[in-house]
TORPA-786664 format. One line per field, with one value per residue (C-alpha): x, y, z. Coordinates in Angstrom, 3 decimals. Layout:
px: c(X,...)
py: c(Y,...)
pz: c(Z,...)
This chain:
px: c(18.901,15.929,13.535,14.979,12.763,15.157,18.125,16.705,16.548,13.260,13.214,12.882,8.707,8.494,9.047,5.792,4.156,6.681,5.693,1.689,2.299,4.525,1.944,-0.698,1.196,2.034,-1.702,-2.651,0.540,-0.651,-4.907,-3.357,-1.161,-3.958,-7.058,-5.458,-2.364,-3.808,-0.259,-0.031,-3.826,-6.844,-9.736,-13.179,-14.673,-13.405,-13.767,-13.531,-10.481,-12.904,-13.840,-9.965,-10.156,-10.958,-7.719,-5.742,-6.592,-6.395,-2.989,-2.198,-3.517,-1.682,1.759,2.967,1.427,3.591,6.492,6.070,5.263,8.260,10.518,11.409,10.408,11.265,15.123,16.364,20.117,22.392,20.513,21.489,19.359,19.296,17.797,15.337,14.219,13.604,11.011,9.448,8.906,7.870,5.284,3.835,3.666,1.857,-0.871,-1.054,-2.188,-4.636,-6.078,-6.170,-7.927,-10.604,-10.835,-11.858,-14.201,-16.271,-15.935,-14.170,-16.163,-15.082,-11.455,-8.892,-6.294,-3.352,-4.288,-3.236,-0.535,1.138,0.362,2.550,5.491,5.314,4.825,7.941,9.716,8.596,9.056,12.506,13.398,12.259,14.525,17.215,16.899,16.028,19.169,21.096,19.866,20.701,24.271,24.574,23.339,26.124,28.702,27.551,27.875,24.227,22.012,25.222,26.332,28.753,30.470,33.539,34.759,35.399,38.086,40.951,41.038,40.202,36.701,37.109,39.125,36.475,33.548,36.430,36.957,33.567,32.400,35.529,34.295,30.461,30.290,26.711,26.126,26.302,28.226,31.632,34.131,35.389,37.989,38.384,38.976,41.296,42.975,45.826,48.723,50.419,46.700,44.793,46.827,47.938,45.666,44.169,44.457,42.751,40.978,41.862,42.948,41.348,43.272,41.850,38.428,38.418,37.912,35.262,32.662,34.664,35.030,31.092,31.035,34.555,33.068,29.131,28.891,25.494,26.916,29.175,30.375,31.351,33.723,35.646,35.776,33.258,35.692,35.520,31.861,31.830,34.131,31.381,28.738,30.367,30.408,26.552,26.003,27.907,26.467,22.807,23.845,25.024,21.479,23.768,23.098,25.358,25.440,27.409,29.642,29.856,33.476,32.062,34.586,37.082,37.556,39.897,39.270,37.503,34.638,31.759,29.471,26.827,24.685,22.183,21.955,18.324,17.485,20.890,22.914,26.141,29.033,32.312,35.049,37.386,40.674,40.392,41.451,39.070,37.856,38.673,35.570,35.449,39.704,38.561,35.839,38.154,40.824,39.013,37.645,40.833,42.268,39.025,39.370,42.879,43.198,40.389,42.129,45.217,43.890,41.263,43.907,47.176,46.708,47.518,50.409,51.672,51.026,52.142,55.353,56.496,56.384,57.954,60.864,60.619,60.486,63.612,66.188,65.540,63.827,59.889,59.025,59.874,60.018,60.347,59.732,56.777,55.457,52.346,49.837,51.009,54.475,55.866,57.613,57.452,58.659,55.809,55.736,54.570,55.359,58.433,57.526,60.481,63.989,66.553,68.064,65.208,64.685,68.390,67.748,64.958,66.406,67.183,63.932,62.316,62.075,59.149,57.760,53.302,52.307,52.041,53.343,55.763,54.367,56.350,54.511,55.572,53.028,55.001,57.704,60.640,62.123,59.265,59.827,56.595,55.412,55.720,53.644,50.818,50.926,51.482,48.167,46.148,47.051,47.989,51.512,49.633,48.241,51.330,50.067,47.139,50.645,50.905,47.351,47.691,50.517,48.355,50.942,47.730,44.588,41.904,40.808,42.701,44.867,47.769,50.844,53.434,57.156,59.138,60.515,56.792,56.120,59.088,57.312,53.891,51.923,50.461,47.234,48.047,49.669,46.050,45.896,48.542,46.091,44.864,45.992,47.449,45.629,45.602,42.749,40.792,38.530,41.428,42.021,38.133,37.979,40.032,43.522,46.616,43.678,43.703,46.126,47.916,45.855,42.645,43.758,44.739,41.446,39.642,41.550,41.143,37.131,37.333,38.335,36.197,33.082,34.409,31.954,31.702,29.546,31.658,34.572,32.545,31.471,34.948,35.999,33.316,33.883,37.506,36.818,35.862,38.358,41.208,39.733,39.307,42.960,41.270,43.791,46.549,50.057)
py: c(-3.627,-1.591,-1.853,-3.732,-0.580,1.958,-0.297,0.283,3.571,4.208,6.324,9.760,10.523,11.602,8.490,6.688,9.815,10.243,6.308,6.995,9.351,7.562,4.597,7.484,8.363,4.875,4.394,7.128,6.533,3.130,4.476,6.779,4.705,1.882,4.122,6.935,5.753,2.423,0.617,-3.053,-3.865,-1.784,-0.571,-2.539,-1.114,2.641,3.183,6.392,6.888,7.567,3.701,3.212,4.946,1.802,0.056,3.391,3.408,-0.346,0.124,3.114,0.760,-2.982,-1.484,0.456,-2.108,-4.923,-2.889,-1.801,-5.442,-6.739,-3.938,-1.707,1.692,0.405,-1.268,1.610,2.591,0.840,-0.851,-0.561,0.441,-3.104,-4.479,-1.572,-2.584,-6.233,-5.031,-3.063,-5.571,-8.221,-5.760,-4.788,-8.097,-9.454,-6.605,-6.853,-10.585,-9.755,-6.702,-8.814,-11.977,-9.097,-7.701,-11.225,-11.798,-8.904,-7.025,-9.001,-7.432,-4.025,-3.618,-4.185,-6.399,-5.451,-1.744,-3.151,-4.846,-1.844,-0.347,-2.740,-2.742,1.391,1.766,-0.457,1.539,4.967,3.508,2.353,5.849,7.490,5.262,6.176,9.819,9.212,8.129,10.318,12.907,11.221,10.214,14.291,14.688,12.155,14.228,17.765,15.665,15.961,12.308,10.555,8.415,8.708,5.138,3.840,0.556,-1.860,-4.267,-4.046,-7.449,-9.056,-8.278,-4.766,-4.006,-5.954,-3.309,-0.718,-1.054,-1.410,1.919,3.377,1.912,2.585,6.266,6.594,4.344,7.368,6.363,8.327,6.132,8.640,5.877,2.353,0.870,-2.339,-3.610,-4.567,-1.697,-2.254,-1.429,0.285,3.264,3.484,4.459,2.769,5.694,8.954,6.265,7.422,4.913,5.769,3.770,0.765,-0.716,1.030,4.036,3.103,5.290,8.624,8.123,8.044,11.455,13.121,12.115,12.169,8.985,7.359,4.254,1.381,-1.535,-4.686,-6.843,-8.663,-12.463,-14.638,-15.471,-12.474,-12.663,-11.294,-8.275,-7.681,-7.794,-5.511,-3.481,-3.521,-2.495,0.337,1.770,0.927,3.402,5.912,5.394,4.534,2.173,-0.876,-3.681,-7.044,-8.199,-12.177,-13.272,-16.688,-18.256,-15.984,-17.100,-14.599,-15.848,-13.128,-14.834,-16.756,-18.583,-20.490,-23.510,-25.878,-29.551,-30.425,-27.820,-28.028,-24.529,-25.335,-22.588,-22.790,-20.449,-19.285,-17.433,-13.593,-14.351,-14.493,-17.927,-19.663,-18.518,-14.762,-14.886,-16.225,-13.850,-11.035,-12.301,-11.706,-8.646,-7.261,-8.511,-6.571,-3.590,-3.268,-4.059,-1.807,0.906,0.432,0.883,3.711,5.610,4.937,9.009,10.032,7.653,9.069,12.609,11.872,10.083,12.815,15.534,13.538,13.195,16.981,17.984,16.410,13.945,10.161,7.295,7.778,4.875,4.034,0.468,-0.292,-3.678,-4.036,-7.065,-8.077,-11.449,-13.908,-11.688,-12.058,-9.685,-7.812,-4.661,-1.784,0.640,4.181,7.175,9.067,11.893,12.532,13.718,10.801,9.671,10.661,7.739,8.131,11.042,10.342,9.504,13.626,14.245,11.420,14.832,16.872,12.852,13.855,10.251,8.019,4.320,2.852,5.357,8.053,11.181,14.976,17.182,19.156,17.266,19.028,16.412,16.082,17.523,19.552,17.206,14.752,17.279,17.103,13.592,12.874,15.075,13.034,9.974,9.772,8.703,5.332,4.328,2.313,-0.294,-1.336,-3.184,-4.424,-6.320,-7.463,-9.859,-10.504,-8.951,-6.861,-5.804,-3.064,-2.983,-3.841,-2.523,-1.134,-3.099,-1.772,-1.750,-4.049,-1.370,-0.678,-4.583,-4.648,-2.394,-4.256,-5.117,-8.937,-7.668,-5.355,-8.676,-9.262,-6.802,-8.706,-12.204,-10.700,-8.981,-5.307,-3.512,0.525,1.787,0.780,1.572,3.261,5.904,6.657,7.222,10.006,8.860,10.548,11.901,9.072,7.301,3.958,2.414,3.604,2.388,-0.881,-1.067,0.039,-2.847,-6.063,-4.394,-4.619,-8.308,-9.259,-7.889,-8.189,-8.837,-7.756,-4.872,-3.613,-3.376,-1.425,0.820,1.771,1.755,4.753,6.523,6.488,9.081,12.057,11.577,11.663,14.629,16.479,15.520,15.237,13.876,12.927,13.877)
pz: c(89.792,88.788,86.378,83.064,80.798,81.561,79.721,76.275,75.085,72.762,69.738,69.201,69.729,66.193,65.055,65.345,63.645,60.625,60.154,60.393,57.523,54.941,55.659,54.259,51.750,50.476,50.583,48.491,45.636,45.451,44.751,42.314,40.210,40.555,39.539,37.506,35.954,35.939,35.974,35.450,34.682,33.286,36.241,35.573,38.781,39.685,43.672,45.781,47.551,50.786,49.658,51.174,54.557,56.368,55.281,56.004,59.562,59.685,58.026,60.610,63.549,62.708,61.447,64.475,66.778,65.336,65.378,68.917,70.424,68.486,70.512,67.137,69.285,72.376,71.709,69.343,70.112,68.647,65.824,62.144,59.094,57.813,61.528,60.821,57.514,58.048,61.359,58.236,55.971,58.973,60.435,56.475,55.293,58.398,58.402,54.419,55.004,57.617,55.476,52.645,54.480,55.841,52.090,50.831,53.376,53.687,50.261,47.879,44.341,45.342,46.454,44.699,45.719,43.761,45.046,48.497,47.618,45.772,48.797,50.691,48.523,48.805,52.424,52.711,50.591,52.338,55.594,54.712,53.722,57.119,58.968,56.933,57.130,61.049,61.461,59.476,61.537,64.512,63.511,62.904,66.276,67.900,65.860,67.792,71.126,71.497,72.428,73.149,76.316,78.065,79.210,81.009,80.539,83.386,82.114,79.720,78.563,75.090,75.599,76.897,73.859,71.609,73.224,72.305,69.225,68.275,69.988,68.008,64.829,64.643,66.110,64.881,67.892,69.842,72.872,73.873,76.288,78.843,80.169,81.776,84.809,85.506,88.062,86.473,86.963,83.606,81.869,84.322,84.291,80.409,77.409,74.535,72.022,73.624,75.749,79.443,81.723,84.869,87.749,89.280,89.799,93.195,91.764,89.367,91.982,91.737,88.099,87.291,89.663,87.910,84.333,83.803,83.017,81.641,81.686,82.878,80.272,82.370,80.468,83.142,83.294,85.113,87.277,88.766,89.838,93.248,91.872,89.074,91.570,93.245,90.505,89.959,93.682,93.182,89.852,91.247,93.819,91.959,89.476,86.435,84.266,84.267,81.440,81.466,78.498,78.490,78.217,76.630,79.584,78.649,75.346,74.103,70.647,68.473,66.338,68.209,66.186,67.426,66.213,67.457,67.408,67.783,69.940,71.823,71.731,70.687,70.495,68.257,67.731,65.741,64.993,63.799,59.719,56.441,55.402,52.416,50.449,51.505,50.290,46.881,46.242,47.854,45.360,41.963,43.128,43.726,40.317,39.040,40.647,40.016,36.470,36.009,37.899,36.401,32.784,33.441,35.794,33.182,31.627,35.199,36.077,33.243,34.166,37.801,36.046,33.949,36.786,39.509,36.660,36.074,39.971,41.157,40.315,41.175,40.253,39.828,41.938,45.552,47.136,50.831,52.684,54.108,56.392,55.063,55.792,58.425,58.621,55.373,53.816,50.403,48.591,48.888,45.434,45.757,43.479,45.036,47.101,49.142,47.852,47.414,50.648,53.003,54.074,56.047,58.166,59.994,62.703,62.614,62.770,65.476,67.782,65.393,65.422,65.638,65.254,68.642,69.149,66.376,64.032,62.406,60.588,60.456,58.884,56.932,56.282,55.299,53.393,50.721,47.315,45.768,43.755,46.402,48.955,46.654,45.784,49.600,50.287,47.932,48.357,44.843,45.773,46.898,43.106,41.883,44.890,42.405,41.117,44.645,44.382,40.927,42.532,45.297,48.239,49.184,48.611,47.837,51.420,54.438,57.522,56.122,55.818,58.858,58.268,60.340,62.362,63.437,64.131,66.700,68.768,68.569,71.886,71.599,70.570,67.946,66.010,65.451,62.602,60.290,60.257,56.305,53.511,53.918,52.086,49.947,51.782,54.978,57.971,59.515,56.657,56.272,59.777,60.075,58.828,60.837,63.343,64.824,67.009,66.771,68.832,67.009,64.225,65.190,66.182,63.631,61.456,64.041,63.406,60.199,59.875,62.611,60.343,56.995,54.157,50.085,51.449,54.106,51.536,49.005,51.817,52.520,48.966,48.012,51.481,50.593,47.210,48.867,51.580,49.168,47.151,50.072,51.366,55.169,58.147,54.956,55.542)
């Protein structure tokens, strides 16, 4: 292959710039709440600001350098805000100990220390904040089409799925898969959501030419060496860029974790479910968030209550089994928002069907009641669920529980999705809902448990507000 350089993608040129300045500015906050507003301790010795310049530009000078040595400008697709943030506070604190050690040394009556290291805190801070808005600009960017890539996938295995799912998850990644390639008939020629299957390897060459593509994701097992080689040849030719996904010796199992033993790599696996601690702490936080929902939202289940009983005739509440955590079944509750005996004839009504796979959604379907259309729009029709995770059948956050209808007609892989808790809300719903297909969303939920954590959950939990109140991709 060519040169390595042109695999990582550097940052936008404004970058380095936009950091020289909020290193400035954190400079000259820092002089003014040190010499004017005198925070923290009283001034014996009041210096110029021009007294400063020296550490600006040495500031200016050490920052960027570290950050470009350690790769931060030169690796920059693909990396999160957090990844961002700790090159920050590496390349700050590394400079603020040489600046400091040169203060001492050569001036050590006349600068003030604490100056510099208010300095450091706020250039971290300032820095921080151009990163984020960086890439908030950039993730708007991906969303108009414009910066992203344009990859097909060779290899429809475990690991092709994993690279899937993970594109399909993280859009602000800013790659677009225009297909895959297998060799296997049964894959090579279906589709993975709106993910094209594009025929066999063979015709990986006339699918970079039919499809712009930037790039080629390898995911097939070692095994296949000579075919991936192959591969390589080909995109080298073509002067697109081709990266390898290690199968780990075709583990197919989803978590990798690796450890060393005196300097020894070792690697361990393990199956796609929650550990004991992360179940606890999930636990009482759904007990929290529930009980606290239940109480602070009990005016409108009231409200919602009294109209459903006013709209049409029926019981408010409606149950249906559900199969939830390692395929065990349990009676769903939801507010009513069909007429009674819907649930009958819609096998009428499999023809107007707009979901894909086992799925079954009409847009406007005729058999909801009003109420039930608005509740059904909102989502509010969900809220008697909290009841659901008081009892511990689900949770907050999780893929949604299927029927067992929809679980008959599950591939292998999509059984993946039922290794946790179902849950009210998840990845799936704040990623576009019914927009997506059935194979986006399953996964968007194998994702999910794959990178669970407190943070994720809370993430999901506040983007889930405005999609309800906006009613986007519900029906």
């Amino acid at each position: 292959m060519s040169d390595t350089r042109k695999y990582k993608e550097s940052s936008p040129w404004w970058v380095i710039p936009l950091d020289m300045f909020m290193i400035l500015l954190g400079l000259l906050i820092a002089y003014e709440l040190r010499y004017r507003l005198q925070w923290f301790v009283e001034v014996v010795y009041d210096a110029p600001l021009l007294a400063y310049l020296p550490f600006g530009i040495l500031f200016m000078g050490l920052i960027p350098s570290i950050l470009w040595f350690e790769g931060a400008y030169r690796d920059w697709r693909g990396r999160g805000w957090l990844d961002h943030v700790y090159r920050i506070i590496n390349a700050v604190t590394t400079s603020l100990v040489l600046i400091l050690a040169y203060a001492f040394i050569y001036r050590p009556l006349v600068y003030s220390r604490l100056l510099l290291l208010e300095a450091g805190v706020g250039i971290i801070l300032l820095m921080s904040l151009g990163r984020l808005v960086v890439l908030l600009i950039q993730q708007q960017l991906f969303r108009k089409g414009i910066g992203v890539k344009r990859v097909i996938i060779v290899g429809a295995g475990e690991v092709g799925r994993r690279v899937i799912r993970t594109i399909v998850a993280q859009p602000q990644l800013g790659y677009h898969i225009v297909g895959y390639v297998d060799d296997n008939p049964a894959k090579g020629e279906k589709e993975i959501g709106r993910i094209k299957g594009l025929g066999a390897i063979n015709s990986l060459a006339d699918a970079i030419t039919n499809e712009s593509v930037d790039e080629v994701l390898i995911t097939l097992p070692w095994s296949f060496h000579r075919r991936i080689l192959n591969v390589l040849r080909e995109c080298e030719r073509r002067h697109v860029i081709a990266r390898i996904v290690p199968d780990l010796f075709q583990l197919s199992l989803s978590q990798v974790e690796v450890s060393n033993l005196g300097g020894v790599p070792l690697i361990s696996v393990r199956e796609i479910a929650f550990s004991r601690a992360a179940l606890i702490f999930k636990r009482a936080f759904d007990i929290a968030g529930a009980t606290l929902g239940i109480v602070v939202g009990a005016p409108l289940l009231a409200l919602i209550t009294v109209a459903i009983k006013i709209d049409s005739p029926g019981p408010v509440f409606f149950t249906q089994t559900r199969i939830g955590k390692s395929y065990r079944q349990f009676r769903i509750v939801k507010f009513r928002s069909m007429y009674v005996g819907a649930e009958e004839e819609q096998q009428k009504l499999l023809e107007f069907n707009e979901a894909d796979g086992p799925l079954f959604k009409i847009r406007d379907d005729p058999r909801l009641t009003r109420v039930g259309a608005f509740l059904r729009r909102t989502s509010l029709d969900e809220l008697p669920q909290l009841f659901n995770v008081l009892t511990g059948e689900m949770s907050l956050v999780g893929p949604r529980p299927p029927v067992p209808s929809e679980v008959a007609c599950y591939q292998p892989w999509h059984m993946q999705r039922l290794g946790v808790p179902g849950g009210m809300t998840g990845l799936w719903q704040v990623s576009g809902r019914s927009e997506l297909t059935f194979d986006e969303m399953v996964l968007l939920d194998i994702y999910y448990i794959e990178h669970w954590s407190p943070w994720l959950d809370l993430q999901i939990l506040l983007r889930t507000i405005p999609k309800v109140l906006l009613a986007k991709g519900a029906y």
